[in-house]
PyMOL CGO cylinders between C-alpha atoms (Angstrom):
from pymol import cmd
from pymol.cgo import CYLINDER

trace = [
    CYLINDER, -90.94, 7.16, 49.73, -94.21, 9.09, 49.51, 0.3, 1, 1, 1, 1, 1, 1,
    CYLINDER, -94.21, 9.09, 49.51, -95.09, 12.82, 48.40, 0.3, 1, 1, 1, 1, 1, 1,
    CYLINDER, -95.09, 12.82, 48.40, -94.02, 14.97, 51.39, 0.3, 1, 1, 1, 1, 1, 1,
    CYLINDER, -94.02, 14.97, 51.39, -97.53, 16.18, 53.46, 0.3, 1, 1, 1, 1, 1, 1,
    CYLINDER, -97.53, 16.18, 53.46, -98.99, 20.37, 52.36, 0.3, 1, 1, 1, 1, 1, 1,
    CYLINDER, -98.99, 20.37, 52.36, -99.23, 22.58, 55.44, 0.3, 1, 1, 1, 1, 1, 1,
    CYLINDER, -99.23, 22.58, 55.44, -102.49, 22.21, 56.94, 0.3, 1, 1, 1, 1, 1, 1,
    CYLINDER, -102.49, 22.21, 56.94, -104.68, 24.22, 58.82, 0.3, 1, 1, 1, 1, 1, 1,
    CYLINDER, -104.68, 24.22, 58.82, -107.78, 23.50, 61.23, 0.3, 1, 1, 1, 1, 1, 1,
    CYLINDER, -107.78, 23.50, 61.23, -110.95, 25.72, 61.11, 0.3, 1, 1, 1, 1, 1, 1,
    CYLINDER, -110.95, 25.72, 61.11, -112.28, 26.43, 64.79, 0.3, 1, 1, 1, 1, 1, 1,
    CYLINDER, -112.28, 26.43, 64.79, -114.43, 23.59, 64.40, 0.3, 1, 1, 1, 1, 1, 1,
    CYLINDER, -114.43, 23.59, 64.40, -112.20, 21.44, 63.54, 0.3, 1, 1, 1, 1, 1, 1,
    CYLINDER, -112.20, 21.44, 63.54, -112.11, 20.70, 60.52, 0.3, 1, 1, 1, 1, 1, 1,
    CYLINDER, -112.11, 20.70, 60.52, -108.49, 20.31, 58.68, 0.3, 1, 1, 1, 1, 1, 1,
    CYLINDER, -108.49, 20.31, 58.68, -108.29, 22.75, 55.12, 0.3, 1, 1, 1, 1, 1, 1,
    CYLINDER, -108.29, 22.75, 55.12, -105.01, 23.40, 53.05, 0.3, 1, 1, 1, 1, 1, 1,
    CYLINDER, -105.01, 23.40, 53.05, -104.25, 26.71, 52.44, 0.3, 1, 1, 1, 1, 1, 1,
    CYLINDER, -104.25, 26.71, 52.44, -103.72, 27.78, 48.53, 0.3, 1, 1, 1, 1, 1, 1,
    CYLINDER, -103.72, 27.78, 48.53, -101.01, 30.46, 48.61, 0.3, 1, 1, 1, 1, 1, 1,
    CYLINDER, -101.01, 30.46, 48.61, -100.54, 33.58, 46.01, 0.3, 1, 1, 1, 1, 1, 1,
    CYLINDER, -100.54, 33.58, 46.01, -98.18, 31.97, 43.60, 0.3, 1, 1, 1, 1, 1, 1,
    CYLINDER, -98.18, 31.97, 43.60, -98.52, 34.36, 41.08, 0.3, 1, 1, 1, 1, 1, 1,
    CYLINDER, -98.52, 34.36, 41.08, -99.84, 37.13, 39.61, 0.3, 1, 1, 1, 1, 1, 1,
    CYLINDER, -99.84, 37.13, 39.61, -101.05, 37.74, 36.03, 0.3, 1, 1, 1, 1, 1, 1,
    CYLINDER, -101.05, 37.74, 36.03, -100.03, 41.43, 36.16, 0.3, 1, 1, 1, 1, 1, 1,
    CYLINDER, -100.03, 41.43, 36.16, -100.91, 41.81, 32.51, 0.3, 1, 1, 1, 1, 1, 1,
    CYLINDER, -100.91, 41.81, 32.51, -104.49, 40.91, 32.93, 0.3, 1, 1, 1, 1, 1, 1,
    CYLINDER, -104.49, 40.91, 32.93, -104.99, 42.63, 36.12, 0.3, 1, 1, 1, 1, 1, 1,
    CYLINDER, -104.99, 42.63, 36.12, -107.12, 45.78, 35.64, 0.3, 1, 1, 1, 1, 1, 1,
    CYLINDER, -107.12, 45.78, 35.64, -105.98, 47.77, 39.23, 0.3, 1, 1, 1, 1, 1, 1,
    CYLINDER, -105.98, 47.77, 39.23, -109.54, 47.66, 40.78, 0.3, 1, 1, 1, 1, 1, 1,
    CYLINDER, -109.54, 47.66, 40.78, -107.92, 47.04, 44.35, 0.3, 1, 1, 1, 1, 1, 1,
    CYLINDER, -107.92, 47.04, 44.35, -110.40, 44.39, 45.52, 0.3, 1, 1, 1, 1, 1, 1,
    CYLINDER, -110.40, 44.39, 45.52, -108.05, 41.87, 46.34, 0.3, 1, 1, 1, 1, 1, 1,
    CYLINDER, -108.05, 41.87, 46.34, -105.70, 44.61, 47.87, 0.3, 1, 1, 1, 1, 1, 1,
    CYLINDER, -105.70, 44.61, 47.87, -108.50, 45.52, 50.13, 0.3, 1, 1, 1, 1, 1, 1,
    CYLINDER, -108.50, 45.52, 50.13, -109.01, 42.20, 51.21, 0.3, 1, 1, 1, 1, 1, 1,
    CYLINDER, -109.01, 42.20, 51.21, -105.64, 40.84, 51.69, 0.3, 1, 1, 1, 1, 1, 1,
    CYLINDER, -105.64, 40.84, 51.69, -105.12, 40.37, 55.81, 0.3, 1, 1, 1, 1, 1, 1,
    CYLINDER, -105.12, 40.37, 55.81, -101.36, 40.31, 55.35, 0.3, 1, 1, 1, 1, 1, 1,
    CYLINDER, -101.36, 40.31, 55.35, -100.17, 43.40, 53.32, 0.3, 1, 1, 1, 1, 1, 1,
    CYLINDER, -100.17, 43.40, 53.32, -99.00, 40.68, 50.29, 0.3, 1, 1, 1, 1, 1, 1,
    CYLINDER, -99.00, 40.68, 50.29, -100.27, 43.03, 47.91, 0.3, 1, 1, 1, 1, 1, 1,
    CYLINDER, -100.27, 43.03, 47.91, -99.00, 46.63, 46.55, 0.3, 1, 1, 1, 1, 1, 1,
    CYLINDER, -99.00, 46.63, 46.55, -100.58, 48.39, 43.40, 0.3, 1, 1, 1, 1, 1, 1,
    CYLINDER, -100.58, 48.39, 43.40, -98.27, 49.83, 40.90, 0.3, 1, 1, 1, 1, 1, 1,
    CYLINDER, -98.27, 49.83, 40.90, -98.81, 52.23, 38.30, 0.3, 1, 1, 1, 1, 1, 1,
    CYLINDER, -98.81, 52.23, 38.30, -98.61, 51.64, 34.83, 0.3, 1, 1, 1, 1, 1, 1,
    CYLINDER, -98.61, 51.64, 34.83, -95.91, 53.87, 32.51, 0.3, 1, 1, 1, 1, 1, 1,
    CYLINDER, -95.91, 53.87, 32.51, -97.92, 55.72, 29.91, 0.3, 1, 1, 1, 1, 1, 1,
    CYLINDER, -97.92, 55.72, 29.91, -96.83, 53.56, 27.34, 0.3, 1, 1, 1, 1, 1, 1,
    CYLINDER, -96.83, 53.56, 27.34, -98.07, 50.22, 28.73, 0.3, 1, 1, 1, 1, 1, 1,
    CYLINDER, -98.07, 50.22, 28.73, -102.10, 51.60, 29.18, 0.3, 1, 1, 1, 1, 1, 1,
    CYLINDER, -102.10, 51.60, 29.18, -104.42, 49.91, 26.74, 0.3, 1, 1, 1, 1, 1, 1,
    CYLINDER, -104.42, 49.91, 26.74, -107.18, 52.48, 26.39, 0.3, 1, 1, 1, 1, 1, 1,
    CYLINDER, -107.18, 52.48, 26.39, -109.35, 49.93, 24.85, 0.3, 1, 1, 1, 1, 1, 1,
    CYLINDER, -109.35, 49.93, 24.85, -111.84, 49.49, 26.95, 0.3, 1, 1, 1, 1, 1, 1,
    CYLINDER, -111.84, 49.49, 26.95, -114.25, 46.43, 27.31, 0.3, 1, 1, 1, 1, 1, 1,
    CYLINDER, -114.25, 46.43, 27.31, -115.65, 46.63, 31.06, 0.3, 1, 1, 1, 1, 1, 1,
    CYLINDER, -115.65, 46.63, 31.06, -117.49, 50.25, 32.11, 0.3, 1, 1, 1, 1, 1, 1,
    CYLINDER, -117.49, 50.25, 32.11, -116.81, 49.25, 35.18, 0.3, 1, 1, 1, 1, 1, 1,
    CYLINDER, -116.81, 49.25, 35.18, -116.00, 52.95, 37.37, 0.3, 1, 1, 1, 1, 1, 1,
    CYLINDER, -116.00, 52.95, 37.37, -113.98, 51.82, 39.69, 0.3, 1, 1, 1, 1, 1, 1,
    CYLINDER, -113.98, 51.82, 39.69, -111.78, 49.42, 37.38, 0.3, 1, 1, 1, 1, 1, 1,
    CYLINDER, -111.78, 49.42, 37.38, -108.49, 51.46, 36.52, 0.3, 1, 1, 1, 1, 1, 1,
    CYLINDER, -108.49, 51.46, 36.52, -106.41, 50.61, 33.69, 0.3, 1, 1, 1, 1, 1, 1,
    CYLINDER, -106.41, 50.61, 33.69, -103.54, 52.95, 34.81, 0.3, 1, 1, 1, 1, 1, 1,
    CYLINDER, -103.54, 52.95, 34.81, -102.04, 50.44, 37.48, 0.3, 1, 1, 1, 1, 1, 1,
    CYLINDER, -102.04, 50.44, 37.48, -102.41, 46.93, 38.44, 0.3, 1, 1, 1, 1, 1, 1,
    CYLINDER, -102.41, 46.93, 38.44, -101.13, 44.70, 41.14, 0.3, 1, 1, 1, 1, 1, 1,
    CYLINDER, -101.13, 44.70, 41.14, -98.31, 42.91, 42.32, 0.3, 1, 1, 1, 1, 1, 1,
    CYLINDER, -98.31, 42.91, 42.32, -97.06, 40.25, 44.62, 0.3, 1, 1, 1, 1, 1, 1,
    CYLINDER, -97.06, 40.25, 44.62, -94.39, 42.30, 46.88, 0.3, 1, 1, 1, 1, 1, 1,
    CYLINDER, -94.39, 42.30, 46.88, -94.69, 40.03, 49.78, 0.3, 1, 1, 1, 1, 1, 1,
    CYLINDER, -94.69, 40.03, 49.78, -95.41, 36.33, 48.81, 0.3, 1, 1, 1, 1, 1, 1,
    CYLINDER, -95.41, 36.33, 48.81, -93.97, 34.93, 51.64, 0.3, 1, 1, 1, 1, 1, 1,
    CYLINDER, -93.97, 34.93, 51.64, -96.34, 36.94, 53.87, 0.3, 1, 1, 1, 1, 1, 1,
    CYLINDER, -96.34, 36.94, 53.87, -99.54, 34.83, 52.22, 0.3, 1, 1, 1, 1, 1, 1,
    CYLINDER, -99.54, 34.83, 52.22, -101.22, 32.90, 54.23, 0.3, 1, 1, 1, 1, 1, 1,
    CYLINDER, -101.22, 32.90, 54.23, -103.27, 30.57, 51.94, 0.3, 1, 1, 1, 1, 1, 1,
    CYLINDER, -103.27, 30.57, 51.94, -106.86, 31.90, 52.41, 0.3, 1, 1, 1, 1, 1, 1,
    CYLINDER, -106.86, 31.90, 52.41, -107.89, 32.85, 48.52, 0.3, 1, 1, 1, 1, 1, 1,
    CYLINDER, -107.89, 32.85, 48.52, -109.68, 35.90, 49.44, 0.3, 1, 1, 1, 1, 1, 1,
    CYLINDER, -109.68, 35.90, 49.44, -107.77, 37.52, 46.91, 0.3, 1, 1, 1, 1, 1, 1,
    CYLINDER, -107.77, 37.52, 46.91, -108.75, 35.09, 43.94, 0.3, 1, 1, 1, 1, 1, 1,
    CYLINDER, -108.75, 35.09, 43.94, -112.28, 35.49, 45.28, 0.3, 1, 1, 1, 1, 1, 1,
    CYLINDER, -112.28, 35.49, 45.28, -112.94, 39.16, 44.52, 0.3, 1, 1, 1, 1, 1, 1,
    CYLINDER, -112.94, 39.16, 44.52, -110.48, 39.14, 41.52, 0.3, 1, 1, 1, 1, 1, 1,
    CYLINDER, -110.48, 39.14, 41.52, -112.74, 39.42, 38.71, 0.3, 1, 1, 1, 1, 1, 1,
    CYLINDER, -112.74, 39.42, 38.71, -109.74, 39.18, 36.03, 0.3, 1, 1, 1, 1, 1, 1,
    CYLINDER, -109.74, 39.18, 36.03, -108.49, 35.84, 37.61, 0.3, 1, 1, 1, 1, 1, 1,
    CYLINDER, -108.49, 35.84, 37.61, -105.45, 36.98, 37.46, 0.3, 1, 1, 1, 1, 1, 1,
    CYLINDER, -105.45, 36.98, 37.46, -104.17, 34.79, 40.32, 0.3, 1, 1, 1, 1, 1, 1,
    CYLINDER, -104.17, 34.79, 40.32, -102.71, 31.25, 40.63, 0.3, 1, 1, 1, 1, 1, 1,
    CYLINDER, -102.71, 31.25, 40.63, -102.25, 29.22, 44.28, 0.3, 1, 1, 1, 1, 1, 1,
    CYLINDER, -102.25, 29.22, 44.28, -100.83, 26.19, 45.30, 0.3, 1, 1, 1, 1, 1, 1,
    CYLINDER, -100.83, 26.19, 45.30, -100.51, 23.98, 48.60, 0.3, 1, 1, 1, 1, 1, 1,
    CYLINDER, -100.51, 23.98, 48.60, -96.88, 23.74, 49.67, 0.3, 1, 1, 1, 1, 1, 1,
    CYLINDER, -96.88, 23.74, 49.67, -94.93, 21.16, 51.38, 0.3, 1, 1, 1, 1, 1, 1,
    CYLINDER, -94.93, 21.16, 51.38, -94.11, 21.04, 55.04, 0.3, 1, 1, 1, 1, 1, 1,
    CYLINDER, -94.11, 21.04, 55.04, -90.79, 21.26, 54.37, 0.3, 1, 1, 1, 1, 1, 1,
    CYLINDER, -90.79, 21.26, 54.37, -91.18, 24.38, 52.38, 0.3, 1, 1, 1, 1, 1, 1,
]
cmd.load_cgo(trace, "trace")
């Protein structure tokens, strides 16, 4: 008996793709910058703020609109639908994906 078969998707040309989906999220590394909120199609994404006590205020990037007072999290996983766009922008990496089974 073989591995079961990922999901699967077709471009509009044709061409078959599996889709990666939002498996986690490394909340610790994740500055708040929003990019991969702002990208999301499918609402996966809400930013939280951090408690006082959990800010780092050492800061390595300059970067303005990087925020180290919140940072992201995966509220609705099940609403991903495999495209990466997230991990694209993140500049952290702070995501991991993974194909899923058919049966999933």
């Amino acid at each position: 008996m073989g591995a079961e078969p990922n999901i699967t998707g077709v471009t509009r040309g044709g061409t078959a793709w599996v889709p990666q989906f939002a498996v986690a999220l490394d909340e610790g590394k994740c500055i708040g910058c929003g990019r991969c909120f702002k990208v999301c199609p499918r609402d996966v994404l809400t930013i939280v703020q951090r408690a006082v006590d959990d800010v780092d205020f050492d800061d390595d990037d300059d970067d303005d609109d990087d925020s180290d007072n919140s940072f992201m999290t995966l509220t609705n996983p099940m609403d991903c639908i495999g495209c990466e766009a997230c991990s694209r922008v993140c500049p952290k990496a702070c995501f991991s994906h993974a194909a899923l089974p058919l049966a999933a």
